[in-house]
SERO-4910 file (N, C-alpha, C, O; in steps of 0.05 Angstrom, whole numbers):
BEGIN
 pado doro    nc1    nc2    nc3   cac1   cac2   cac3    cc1    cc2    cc3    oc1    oc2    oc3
  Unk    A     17    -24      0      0      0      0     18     25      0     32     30     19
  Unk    A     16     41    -22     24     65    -25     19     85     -2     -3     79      6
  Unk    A     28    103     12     28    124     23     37    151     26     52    154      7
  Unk    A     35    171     39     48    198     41     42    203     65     21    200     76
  Unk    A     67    213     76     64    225    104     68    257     91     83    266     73
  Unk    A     37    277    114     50    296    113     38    307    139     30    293    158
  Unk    A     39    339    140     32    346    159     25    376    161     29    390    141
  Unk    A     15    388    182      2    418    178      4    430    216    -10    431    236
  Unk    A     33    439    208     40    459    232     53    429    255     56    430    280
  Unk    A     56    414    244     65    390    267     49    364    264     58    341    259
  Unk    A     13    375    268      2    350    268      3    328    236     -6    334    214
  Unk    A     12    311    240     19    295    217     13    266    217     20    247    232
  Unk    A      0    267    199    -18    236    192    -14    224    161    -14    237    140
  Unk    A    -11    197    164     -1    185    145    -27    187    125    -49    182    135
  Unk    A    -27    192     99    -40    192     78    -47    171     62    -27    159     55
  Unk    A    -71    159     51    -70    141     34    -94    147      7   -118    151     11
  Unk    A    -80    146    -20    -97    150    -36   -114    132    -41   -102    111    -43
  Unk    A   -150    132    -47   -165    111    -44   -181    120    -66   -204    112    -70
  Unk    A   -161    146    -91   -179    141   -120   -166    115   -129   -179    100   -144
  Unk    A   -142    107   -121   -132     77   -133   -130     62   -116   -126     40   -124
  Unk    A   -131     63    -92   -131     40    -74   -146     35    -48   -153     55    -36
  Unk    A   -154      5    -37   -173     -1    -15   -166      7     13   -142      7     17
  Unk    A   -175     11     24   -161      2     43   -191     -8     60   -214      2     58
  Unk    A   -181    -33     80   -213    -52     80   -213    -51    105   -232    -64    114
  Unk    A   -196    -39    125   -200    -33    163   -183    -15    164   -160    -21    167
  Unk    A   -192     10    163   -171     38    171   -168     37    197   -147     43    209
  Unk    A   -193     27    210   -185     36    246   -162     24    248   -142     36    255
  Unk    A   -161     -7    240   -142    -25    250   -113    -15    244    -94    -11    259
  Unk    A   -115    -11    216    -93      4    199    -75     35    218    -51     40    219
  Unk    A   -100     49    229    -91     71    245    -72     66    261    -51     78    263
  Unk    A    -79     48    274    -72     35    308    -40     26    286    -18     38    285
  Unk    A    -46     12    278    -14      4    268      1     23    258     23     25    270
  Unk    A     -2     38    240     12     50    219     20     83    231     35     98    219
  Unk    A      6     89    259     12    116    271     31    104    298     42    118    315
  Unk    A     31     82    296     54     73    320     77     85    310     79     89    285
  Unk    A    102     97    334    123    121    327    149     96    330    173     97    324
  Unk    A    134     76    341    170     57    342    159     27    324    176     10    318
  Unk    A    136     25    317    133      8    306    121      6    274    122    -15    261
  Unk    A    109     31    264     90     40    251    108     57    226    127     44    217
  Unk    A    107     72    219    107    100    211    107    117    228    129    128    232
  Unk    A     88    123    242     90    139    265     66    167    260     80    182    247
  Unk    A     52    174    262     35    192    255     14    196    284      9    178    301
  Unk    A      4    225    284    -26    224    299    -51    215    284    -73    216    295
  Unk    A    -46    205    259    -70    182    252    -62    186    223    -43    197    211
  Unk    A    -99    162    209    -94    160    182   -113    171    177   -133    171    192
  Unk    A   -110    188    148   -128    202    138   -129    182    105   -109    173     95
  Unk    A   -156    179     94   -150    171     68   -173    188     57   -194    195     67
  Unk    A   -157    193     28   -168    207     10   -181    207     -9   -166    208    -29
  Unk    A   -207    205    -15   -232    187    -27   -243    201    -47   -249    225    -48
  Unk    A   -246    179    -67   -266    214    -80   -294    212    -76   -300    194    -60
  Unk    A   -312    226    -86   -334    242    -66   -348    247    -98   -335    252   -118
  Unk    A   -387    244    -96   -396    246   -124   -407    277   -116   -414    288   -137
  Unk    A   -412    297    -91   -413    315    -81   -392    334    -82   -398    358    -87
  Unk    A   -367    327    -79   -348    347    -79   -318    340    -99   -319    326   -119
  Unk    A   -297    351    -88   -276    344   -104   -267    323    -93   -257    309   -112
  Unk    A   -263    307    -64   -250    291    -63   -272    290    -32   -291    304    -29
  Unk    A   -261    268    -10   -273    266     12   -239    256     30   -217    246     26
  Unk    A   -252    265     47   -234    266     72   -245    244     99   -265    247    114
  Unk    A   -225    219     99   -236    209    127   -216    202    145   -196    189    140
  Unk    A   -223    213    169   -196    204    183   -194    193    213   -213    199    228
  Unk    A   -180    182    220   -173    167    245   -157    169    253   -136    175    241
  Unk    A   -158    164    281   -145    175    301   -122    160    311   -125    138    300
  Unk    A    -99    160    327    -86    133    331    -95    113    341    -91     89    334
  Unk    A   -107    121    357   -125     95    369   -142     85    354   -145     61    358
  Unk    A   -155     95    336   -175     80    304   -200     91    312   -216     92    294
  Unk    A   -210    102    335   -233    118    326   -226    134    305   -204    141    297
  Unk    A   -259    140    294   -266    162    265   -269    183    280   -283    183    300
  Unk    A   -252    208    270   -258    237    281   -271    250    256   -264    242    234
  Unk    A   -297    276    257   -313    282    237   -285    302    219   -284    301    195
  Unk    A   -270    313    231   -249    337    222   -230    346    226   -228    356    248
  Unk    A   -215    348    213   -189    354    226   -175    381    209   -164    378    187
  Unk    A   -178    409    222   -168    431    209   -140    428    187   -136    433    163
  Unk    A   -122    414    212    -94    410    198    -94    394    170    -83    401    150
  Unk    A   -108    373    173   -102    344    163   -121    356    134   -110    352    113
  Unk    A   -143    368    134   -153    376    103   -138    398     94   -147    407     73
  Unk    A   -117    410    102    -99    429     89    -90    410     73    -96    413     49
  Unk    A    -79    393     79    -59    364     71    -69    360     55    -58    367     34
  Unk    A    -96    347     54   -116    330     37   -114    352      8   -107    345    -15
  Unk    A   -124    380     17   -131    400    -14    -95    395    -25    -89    392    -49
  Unk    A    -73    395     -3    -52    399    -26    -50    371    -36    -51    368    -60
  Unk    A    -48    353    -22    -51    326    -36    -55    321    -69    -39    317    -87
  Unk    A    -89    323    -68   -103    327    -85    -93    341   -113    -90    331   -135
  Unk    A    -87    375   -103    -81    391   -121    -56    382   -128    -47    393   -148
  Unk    A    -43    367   -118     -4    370   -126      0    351   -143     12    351   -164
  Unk    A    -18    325   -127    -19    306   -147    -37    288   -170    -41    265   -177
  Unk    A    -49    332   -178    -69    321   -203    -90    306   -206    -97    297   -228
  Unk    A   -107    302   -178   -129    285   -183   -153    315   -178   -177    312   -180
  Unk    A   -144    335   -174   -162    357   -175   -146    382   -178   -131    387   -159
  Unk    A   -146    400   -197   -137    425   -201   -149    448   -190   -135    468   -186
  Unk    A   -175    450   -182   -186    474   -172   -179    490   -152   -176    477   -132
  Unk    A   -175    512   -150   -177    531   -129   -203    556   -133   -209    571   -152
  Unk    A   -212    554   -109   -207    531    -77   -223    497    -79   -243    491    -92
  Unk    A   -216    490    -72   -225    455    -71   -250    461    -49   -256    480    -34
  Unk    A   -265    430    -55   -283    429    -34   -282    403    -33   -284    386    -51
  Unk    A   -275    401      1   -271    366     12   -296    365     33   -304    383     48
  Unk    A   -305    339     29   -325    338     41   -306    313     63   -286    298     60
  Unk    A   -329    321     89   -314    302    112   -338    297    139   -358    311    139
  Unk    A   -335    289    148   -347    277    175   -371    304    181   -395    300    184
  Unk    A   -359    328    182   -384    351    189   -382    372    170   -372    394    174
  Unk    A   -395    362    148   -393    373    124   -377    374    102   -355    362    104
  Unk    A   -385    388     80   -364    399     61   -352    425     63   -366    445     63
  Unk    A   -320    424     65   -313    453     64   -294    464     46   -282    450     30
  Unk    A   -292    489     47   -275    492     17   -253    503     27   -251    515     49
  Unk    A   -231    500      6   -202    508     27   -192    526      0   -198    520    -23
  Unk    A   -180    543      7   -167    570     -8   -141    563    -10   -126    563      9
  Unk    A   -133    555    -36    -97    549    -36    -76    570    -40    -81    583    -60
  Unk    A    -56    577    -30    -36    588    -30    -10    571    -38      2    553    -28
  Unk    A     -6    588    -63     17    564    -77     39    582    -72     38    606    -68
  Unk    A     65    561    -76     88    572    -77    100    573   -103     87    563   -121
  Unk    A    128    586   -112    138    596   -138    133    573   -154    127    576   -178
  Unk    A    136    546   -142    141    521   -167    112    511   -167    108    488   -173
  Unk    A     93    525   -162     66    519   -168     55    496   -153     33    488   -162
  Unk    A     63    485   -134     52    471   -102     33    483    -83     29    507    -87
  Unk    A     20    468    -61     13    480    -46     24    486    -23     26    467     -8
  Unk    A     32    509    -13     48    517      7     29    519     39     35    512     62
  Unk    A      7    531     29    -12    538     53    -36    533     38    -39    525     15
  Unk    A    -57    539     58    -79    538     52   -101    556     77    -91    560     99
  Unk    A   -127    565     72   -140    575     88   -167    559     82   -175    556     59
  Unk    A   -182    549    107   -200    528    116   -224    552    116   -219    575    125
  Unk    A   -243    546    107   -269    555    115   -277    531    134   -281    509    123
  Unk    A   -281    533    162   -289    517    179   -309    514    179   -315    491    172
  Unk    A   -329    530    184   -360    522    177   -363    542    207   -347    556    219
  Unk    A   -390    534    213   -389    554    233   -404    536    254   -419    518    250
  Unk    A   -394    550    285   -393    534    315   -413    529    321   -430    545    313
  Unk    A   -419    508    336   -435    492    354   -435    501    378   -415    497    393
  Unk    A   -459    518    387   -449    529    417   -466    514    437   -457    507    459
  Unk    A   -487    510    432   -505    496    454   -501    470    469   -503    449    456
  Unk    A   -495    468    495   -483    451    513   -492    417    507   -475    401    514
  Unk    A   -517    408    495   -531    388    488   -508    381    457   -490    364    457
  Unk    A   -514    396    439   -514    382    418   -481    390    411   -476    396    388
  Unk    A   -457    390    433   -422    396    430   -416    362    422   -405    352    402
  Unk    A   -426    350    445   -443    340    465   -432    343    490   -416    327    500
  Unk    A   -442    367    504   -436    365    551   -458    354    562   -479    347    549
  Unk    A   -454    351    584   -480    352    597   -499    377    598   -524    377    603
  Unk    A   -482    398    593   -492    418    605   -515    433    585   -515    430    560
  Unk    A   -531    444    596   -556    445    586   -562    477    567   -579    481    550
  Unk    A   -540    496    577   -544    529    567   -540    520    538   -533    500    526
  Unk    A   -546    542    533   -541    558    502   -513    554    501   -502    541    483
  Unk    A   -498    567    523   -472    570    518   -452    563    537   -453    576    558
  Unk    A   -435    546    536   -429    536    563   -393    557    557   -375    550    542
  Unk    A   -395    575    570   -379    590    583   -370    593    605   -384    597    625
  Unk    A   -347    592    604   -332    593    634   -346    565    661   -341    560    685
  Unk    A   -359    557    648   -380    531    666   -358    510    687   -342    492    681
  Unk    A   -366    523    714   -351    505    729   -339    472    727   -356    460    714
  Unk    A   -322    457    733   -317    431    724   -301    435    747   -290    456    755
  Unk    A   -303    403    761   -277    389    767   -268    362    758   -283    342    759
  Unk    A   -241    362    748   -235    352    736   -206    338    752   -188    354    759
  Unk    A   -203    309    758   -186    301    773   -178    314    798   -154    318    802
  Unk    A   -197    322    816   -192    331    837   -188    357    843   -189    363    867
  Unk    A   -181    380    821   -190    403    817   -203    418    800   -206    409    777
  Unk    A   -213    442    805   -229    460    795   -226    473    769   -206    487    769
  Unk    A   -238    473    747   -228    488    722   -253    508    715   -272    508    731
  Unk    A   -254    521    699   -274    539    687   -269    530    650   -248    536    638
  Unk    A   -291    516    638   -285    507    609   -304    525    594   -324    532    605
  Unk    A   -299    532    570   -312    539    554   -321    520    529   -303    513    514
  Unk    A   -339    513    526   -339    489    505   -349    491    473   -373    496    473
  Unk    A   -339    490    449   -352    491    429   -353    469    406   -342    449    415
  Unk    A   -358    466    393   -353    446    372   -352    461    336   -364    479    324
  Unk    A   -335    444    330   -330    455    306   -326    431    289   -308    427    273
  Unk    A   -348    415    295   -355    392    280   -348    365    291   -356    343    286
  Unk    A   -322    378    316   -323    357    340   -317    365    359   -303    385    353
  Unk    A   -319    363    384   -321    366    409   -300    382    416   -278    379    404
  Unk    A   -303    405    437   -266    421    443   -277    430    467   -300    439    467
  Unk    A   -261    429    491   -260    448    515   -240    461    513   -219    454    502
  Unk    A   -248    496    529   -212    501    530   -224    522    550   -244    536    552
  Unk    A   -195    516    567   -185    521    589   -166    537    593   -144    528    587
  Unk    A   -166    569    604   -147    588    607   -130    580    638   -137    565    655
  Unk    A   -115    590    637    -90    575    647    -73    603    639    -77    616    618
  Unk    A    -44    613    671    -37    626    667     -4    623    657     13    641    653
  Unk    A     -2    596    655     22    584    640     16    567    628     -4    556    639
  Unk    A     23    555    606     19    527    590     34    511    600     26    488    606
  Unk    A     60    521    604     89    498    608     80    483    644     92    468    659
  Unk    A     59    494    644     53    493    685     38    463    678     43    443    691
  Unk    A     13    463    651     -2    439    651     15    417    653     33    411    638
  Unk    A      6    400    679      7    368    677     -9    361    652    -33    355    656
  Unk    A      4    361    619    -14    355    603    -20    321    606    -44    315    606
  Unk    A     -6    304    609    -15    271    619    -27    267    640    -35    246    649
  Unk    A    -28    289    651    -50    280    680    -78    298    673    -96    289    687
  Unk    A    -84    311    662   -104    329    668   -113    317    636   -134    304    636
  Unk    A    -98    321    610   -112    313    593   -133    288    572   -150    287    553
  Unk    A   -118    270    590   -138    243    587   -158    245    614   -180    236    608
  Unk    A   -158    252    632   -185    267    654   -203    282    639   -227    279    640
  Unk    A   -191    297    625   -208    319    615   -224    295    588   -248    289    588
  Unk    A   -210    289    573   -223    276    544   -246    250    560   -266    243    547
  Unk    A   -243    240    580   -259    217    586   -280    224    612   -285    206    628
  Unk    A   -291    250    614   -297    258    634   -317    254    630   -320    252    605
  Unk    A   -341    250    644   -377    234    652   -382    264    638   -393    259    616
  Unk    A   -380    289    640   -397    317    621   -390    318    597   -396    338    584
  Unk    A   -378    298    585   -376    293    555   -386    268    542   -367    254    536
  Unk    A   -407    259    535   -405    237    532   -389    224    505   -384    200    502
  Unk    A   -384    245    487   -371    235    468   -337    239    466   -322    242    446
  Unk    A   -334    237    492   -308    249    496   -296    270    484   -305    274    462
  Unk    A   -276    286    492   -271    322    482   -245    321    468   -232    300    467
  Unk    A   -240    336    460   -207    352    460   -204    372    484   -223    384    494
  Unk    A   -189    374    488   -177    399    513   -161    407    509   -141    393    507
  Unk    A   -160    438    506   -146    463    495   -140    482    524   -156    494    538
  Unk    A   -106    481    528    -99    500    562    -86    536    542    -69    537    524
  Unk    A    -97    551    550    -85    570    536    -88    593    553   -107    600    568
  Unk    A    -55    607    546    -49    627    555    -57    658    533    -48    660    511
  Unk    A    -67    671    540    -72    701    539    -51    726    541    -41    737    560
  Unk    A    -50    731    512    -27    747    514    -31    774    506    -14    791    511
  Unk    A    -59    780    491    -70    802    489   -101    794    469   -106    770    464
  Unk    A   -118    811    463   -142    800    447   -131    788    418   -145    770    409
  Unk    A   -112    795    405   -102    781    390    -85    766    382    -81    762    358
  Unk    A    -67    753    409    -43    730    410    -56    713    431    -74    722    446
  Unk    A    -48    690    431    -52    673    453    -28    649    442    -16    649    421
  Unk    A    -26    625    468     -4    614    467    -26    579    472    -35    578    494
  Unk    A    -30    566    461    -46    535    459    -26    507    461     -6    501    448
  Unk    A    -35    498    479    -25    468    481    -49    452    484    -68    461    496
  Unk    A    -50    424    472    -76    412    467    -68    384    467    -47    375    459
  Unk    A    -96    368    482   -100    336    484   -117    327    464   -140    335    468
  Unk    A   -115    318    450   -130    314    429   -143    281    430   -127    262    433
  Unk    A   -172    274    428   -182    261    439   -177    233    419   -183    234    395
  Unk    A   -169    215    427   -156    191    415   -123    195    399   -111    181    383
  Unk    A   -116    215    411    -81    216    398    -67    231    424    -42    228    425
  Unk    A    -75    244    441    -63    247    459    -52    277    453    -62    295    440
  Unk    A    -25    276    469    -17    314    464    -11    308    429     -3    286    421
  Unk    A    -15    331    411     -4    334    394      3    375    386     -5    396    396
  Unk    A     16    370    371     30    400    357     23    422    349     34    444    348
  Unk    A     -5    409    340    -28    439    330    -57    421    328    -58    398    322
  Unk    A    -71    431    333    -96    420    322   -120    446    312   -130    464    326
  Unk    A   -122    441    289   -141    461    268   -164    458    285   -165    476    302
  Unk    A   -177    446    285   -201    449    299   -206    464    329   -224    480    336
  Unk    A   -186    454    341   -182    470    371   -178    495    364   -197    510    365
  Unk    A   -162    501    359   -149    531    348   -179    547    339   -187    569    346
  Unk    A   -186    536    329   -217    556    320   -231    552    336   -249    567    329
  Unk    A   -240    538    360   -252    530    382   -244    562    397   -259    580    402
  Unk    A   -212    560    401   -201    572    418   -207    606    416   -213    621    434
  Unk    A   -202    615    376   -213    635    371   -235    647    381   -237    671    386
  Unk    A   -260    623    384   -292    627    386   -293    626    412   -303    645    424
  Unk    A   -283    604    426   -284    622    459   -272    646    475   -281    656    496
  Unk    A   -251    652    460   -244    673    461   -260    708    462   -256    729    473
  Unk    A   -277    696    442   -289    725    438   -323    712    453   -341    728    449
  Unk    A   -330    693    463   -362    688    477   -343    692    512   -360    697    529
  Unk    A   -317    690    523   -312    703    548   -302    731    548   -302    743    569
  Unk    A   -293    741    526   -283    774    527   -257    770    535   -241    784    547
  Unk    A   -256    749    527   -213    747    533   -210    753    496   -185    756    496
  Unk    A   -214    755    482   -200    755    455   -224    767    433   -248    769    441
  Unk    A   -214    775    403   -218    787    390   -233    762    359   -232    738    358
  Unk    A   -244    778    338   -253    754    319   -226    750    301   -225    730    286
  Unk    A   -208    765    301   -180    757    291   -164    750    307   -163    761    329
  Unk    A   -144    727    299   -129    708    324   -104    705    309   -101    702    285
  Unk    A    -82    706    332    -57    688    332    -52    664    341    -32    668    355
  Unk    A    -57    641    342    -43    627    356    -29    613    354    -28    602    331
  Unk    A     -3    603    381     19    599    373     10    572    381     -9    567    396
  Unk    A     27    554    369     20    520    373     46    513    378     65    525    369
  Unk    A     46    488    394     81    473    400     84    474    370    103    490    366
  Unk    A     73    464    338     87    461    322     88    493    295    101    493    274
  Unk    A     72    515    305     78    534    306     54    554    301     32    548    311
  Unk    A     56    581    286     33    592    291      7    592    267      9    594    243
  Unk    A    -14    591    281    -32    589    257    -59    618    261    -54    629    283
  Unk    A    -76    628    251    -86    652    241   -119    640    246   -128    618    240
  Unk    A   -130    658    256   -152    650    263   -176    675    250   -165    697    253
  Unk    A   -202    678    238   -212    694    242   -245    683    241   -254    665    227
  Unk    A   -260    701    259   -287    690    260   -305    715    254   -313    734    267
  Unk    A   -309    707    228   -328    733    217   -352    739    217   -366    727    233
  Unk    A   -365    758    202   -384    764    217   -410    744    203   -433    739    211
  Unk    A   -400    737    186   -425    707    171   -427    683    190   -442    665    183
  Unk    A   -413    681    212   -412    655    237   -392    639    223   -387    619    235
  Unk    A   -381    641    206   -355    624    197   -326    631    207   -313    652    204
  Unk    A   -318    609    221   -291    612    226   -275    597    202   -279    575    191
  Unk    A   -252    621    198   -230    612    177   -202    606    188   -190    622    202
  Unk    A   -192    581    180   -171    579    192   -142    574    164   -147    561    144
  Unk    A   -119    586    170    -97    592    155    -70    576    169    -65    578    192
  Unk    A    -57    563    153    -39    545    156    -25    533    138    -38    527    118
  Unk    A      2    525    140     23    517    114     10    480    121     -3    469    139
  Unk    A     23    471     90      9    433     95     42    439     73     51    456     58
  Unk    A     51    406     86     77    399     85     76    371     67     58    355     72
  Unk    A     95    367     46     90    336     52    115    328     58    134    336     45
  Unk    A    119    314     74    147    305     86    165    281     72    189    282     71
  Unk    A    152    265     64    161    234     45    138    219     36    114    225     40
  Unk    A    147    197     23    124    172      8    134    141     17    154    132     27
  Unk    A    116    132     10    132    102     21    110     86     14     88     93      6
  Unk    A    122     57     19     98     30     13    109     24     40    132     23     50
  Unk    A     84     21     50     72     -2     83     65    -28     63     50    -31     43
  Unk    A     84    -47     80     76    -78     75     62    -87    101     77    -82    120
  Unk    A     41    -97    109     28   -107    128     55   -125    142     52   -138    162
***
């Protein structure tokens, strides 16, 4: 089985094209092929489908082999994929995936690749029922939690999947292995979360570290990051234009006034290879 590893700001998942090829248990495939000493090594597999709705379809998994609906980073990947290697020319593409179809804006570089891209996210999920929390408001802001024996204040949104995030006056302070699998498997989520600790550095910088729900800490996550934007501006800590800096670096946030958050980010491809089972 053919592959491509690439990646978008750090988070990086092994690729597999599925206009020419099967693949007949991705979960299982995930679990193996994102192992870092045994595998390839990736925060999951994404394969690249085509779609009679859009230009291509996006499905992806997690290391552990649950199906996640979206992944900000990982469809940057997917549109350059696609566009680089000629199974779709358009700009902007539209990939359809787990919570909808969305269209991504390409930014090429001098040799005519895709260097970056900007995500039309679609727009947030704010009501405490349908993130899925327990919690019952319109808007679950700042909403008390304890979580392994202490106290947090979460803000929760979804952006096609589940995100808490949690202000915190250092990042480097999070016990991210103790607090962030607490947080993803906690009884007020039933579909378990992502958890986003972020520091505040003015309405338009902030600093993100994130647990990402079936891969654990990873480097950036697209989806959080626009979570983080959108809670930002429903507590009055932040603005509808965003910086944020990610362990694997910074990505651009803005939430306009149509309820669409747009998210901006370089997609890498790092190498190719054949996985033999």
């Amino acid at each position: 089985m053919r592959f491509v590893k690439m990646h978008g700001l750090g988070n990086d998942y092994v690729y597999v094209d599925c206009f020419e090829q099967d693949v007949t248990d991705p979960a299982r495939l995930a679990v193996k092929i994102s192992d870092r000493h045994f595998g390839v090594g990736s925060d999951g597999l994404i394969l690249v489908c085509p779609d009679d709705d859009a230009d291509c379809r996006m499905r992806m998994f997690n290391a552990d082999g649950s199906e996640a609906q979206m992944c900000g980073n990982g469809i940057r990947c997917v549109a350059k994929y696609v566009y680089d290697h000629n199974r779709c020319r358009k700009n902007p593409l539209r990939v359809a995936t787990g919570a909808g179809v969305k269209t991504i804006a390409l930014q090429l570089a001098p040799d005519g690749t895709v260097a970056a891209a900007t995500v039309d996210m679609g727009t947030p999920i704010l009501q405490g029922r349908r993130i899925p929390t327990i919690f019952d408001a319109q808007r679950v802001v700042d909403e008390r939690l304890t979580v392994d024996g202490r106290d947090w204040a979460v803000t929760c949104v979804s952006m096609g999947n589940p995100h808490a995030v949690v202000y915190v006056d250092d990042v480097a302070a999070v016990d991210l292995h103790r607090f962030g699998p607490a947080f993803e498997r906690h009884e007020a989520f039933p579909e378990r979360i992502n958890v986003h600790f972020v520091k505040v550095h003015s309405s338009k910088e902030v600093t993100v570290v994130h647990w990402e729900r079936g891969s654990g800490p990873t480097l950036a996550c697209g989806t959080g990051a626009a979570a983080v934007c959108v809670a930002g501006v429903l507590t009055g800590r932040g603005g509808r234009h965003l910086t944020a800096h990610l362990p694997g670096g910074d990505a651009t946030l803005q939430w306009r006034d149509d309820d669409h958050v747009f998210l901006t980010g370089p997609a890498v491809e790092v190498f190719s290879g054949e996985w033999t089972p």
